[in-house]
C-alpha positions as CSV (number, residue, x, y, z in Angstrom):
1,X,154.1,-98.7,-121.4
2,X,152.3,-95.7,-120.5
3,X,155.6,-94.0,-120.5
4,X,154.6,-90.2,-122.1
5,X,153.4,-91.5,-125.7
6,X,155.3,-94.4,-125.4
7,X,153.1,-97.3,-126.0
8,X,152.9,-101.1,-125.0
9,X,152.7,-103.1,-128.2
10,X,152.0,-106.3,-128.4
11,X,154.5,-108.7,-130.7
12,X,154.5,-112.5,-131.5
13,X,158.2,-114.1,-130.1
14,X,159.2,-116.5,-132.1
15,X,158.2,-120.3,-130.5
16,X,159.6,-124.1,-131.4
17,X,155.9,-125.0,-131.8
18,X,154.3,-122.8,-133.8
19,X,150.6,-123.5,-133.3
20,X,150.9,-121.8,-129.8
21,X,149.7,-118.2,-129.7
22,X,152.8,-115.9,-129.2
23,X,154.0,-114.0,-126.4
24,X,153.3,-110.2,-126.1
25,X,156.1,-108.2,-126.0
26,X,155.6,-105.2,-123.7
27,X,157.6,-102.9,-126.0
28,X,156.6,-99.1,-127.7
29,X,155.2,-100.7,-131.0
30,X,152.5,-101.9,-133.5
31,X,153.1,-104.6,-135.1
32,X,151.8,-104.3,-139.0
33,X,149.9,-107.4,-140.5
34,X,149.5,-106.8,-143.9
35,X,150.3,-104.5,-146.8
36,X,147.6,-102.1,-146.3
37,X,149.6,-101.6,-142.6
38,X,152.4,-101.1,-144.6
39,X,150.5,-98.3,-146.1
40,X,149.4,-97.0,-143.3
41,X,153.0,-97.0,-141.6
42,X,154.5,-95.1,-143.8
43,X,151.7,-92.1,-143.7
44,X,152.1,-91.8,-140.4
45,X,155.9,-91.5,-140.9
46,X,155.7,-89.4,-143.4
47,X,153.2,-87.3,-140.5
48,X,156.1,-87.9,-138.3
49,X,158.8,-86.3,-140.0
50,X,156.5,-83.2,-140.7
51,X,155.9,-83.0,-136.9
52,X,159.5,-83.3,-136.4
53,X,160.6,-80.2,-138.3
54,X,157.8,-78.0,-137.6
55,X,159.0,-79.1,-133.4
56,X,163.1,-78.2,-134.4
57,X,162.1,-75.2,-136.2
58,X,159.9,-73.7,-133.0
59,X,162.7,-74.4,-130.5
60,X,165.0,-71.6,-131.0
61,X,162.2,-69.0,-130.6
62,X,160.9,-70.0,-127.3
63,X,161.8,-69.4,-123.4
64,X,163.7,-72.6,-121.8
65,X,160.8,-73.9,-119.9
66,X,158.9,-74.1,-123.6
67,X,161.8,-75.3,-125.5
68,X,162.1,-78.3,-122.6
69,X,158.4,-78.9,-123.0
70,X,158.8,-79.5,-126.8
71,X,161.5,-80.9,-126.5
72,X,159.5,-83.9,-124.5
73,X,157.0,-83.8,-127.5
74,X,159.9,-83.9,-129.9
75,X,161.2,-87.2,-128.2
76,X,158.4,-89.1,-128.1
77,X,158.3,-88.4,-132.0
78,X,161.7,-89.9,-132.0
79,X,160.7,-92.8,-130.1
80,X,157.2,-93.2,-132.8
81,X,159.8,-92.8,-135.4
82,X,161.8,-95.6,-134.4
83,X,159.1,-97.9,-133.7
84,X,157.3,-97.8,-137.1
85,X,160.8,-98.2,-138.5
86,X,161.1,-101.3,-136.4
87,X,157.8,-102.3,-137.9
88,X,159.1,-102.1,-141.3
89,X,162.3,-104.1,-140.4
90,X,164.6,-100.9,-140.7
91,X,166.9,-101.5,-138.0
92,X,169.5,-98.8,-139.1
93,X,166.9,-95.5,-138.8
94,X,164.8,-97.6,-135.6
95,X,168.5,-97.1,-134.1
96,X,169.0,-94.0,-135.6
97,X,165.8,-92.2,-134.1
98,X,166.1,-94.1,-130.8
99,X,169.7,-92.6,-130.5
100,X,168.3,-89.3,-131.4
101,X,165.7,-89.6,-128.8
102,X,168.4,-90.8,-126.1
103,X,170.8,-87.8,-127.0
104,X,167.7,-85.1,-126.4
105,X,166.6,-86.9,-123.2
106,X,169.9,-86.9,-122.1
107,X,170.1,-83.2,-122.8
108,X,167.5,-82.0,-120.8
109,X,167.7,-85.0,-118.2
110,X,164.4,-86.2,-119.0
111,X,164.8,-89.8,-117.7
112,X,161.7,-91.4,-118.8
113,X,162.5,-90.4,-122.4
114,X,166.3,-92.3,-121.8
115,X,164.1,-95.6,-120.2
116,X,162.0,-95.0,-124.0
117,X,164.7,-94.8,-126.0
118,X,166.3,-97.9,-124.2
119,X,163.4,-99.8,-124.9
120,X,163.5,-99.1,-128.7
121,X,167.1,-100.0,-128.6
122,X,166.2,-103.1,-126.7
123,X,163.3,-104.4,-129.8
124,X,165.4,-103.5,-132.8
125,X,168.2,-105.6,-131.1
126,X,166.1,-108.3,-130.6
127,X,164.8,-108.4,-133.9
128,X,168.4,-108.1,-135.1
129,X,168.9,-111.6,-133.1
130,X,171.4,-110.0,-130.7
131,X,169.7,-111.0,-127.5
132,X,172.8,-110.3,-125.0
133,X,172.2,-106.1,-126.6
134,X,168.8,-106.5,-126.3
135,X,168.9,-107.8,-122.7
136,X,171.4,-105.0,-121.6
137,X,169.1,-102.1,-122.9
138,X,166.0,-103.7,-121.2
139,X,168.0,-104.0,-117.8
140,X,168.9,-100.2,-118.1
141,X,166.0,-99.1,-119.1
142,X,164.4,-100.8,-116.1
143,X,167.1,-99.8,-113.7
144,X,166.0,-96.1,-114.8
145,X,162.2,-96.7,-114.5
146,X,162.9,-98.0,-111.0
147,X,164.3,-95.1,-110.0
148,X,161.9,-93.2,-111.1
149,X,159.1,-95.4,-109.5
150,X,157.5,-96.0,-113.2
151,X,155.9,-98.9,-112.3
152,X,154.1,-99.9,-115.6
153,X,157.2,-99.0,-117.3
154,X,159.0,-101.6,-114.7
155,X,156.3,-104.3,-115.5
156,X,157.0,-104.0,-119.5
157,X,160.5,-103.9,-119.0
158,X,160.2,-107.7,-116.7
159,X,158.3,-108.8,-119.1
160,X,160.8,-108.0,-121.9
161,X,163.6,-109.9,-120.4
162,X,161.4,-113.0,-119.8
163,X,160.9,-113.0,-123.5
164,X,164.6,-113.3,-124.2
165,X,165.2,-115.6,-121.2
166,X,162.5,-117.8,-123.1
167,X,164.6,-117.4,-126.0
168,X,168.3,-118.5,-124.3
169,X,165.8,-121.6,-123.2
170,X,166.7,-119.8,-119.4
171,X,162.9,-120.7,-118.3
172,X,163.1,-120.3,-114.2
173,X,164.4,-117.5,-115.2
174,X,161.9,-116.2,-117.6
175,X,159.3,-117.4,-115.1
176,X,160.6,-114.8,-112.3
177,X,160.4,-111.9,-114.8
178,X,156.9,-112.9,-116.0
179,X,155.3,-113.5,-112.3
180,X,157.4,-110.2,-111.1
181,X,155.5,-108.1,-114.3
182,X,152.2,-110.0,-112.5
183,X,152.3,-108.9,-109.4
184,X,153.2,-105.3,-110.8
185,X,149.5,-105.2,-113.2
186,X,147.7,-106.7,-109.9
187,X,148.7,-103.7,-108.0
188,X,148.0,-101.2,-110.5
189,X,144.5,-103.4,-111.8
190,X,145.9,-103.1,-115.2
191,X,143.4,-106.1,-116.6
192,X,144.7,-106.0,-120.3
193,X,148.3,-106.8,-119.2
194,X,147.3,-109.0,-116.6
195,X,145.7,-111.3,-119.6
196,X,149.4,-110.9,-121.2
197,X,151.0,-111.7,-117.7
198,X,149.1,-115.0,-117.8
199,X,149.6,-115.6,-121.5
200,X,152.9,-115.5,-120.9
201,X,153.1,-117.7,-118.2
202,X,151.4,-120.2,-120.1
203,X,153.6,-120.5,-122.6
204,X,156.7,-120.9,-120.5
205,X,154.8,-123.9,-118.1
206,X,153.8,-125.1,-122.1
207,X,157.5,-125.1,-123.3
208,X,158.5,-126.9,-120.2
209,X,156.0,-129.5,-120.6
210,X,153.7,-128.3,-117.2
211,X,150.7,-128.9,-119.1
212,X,148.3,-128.1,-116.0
213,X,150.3,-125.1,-115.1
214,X,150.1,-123.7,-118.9
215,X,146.2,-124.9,-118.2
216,X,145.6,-123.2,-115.2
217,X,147.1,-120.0,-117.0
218,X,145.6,-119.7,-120.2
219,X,142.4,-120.4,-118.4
220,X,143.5,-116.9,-116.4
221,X,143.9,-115.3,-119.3
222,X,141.2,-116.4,-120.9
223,X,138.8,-115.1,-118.1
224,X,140.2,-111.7,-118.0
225,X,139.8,-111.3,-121.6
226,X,136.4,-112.2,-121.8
227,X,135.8,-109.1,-119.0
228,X,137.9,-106.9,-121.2
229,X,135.6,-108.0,-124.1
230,X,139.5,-108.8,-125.8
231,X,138.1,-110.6,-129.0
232,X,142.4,-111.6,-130.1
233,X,142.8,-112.3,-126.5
234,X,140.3,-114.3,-126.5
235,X,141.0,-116.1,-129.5
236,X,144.2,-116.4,-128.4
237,X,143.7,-118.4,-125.0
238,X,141.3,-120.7,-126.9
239,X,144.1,-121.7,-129.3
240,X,146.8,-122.2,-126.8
241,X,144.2,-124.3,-124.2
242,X,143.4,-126.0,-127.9
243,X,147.3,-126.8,-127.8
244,X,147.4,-128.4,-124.4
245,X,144.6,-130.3,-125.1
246,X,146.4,-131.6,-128.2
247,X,149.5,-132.3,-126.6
248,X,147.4,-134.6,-123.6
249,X,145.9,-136.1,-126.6
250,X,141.9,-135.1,-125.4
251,X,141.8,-134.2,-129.6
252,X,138.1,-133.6,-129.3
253,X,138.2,-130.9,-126.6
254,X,141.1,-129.6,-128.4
255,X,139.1,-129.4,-131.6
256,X,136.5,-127.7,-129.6
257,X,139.0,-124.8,-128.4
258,X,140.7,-124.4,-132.2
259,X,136.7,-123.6,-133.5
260,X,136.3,-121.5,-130.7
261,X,139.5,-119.3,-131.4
262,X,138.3,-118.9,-135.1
């Protein structure tokens, strides 16, 4: 997404073969890799907060056309909120915010901020392992963004409920949300999800055991990548065409594509 300040992030689902390069999960995130992340999280919470009070303090002071306008800035500093407390694996205050951020929008009928807070709802379910929540908050919030015509917010949200479909093993299924994202990012040229698009496609054709499909898409990916100069996408194709080599048993080419994605 980009919904207001709400940003795409890009998350590894969990897969039964772990070699394969994960899928990337269109949600407002950033997903922390080490402890120095950590670190880093927990300034810009702490940066956060601050923003937060100095943003409640102003409201009462200002005309109603103001107070809505920070009121927009105060819920996309819920939503931030929520996702680096997603980051750090607590659910409670990633819900908390994200309800805060709901109950604002809702106030001042700021629908994009309701698809946001949806979204956030949808990841901290997900990550909670309650996939039938997680789905319902990713099929409001993209019943919301369709009526608002958000279409990159519709394209993250199709691509969200492929991931759980891939999860409930519902692949056709997960397949029609992935190619419908597709043809979204093709209309609006958006290269760097267009890579994800094909990523993702790859791995469902992989899990099904469509080797040349999962080919023919990580080779997509792969290409769009290299234009982006996307040194992890990159990487990332190379180890998943590594994996399909592997599992047609052509080991050298496969070794080939593992150097490569070093």
């Amino acid at each position: 997404m980009q919904i207001l300040a709400f940003k795409n992030a890009i998350l590894g689902l969990k897969l039964k073969r772990n070699f394969i390069c994960g899928f990337f999960y269109a949600l407002s995130i950033f997903l922390a890799l080490c402890g120095n992340a950590a670190l880093a999280q927990n300034r810009k919470i702490d940066s956060l907060l601050i923003s937060l009070q100095k943003n409640n303090s102003a409201l009462s002071d200002l005309s109603q056309s103001k107070q809505d306008s920070i009121s927009i800035a105060t819920i996309n500093i819920l939503s931030n909120l929520s996702t680096e407390y997603v980051n750090l694996s607590n659910y409670n205050k990633a819900l908390k915010y994200a309800e805060e951020a709901m109950q604002l929008s809702k106030k001042i009928n700021y629908k994009k901020g309701i698809a946001g807070a949806l979204n956030n709802q949808g990841i901290t379910y997900y990550y909670r392992g309650l996939l039938p929540e997680a789905l319902a908050c990713h099929y409001a919030s993209l019943k919301i963004s369709e009526e608002i015509n958000e279409l990159q917010s519709i394209a993250g949200s199709r691509s969200n409920i492929g991931i759980i479909y891939v999860e409930q093993g519902n692949y056709q299924d997960a397949l029609k949300e992935f190619y419908a994202a597709l043809k979204i990012n093709e209309k609006l040229n958006n290269k760097a999800w267009l890579a994800i698009n094909h990523n993702n496609i790859g791995i469902v054709y992989d899990q099904m055991g469509n080797y040349p499909l999962a080919l023919r898409e990580y080779s997509a990916s792969l290409k769009i990548a290299e234009q982006n100069d996307d040194t992890i996408g990159i990487a990332g194709a190379h180890r998943n065409i590594g994996t399909i080599y592997q599992q047609q048993k052509q080991y050298e080419k496969a070794i080939e594509e593992f150097l490569i994605s070093q």
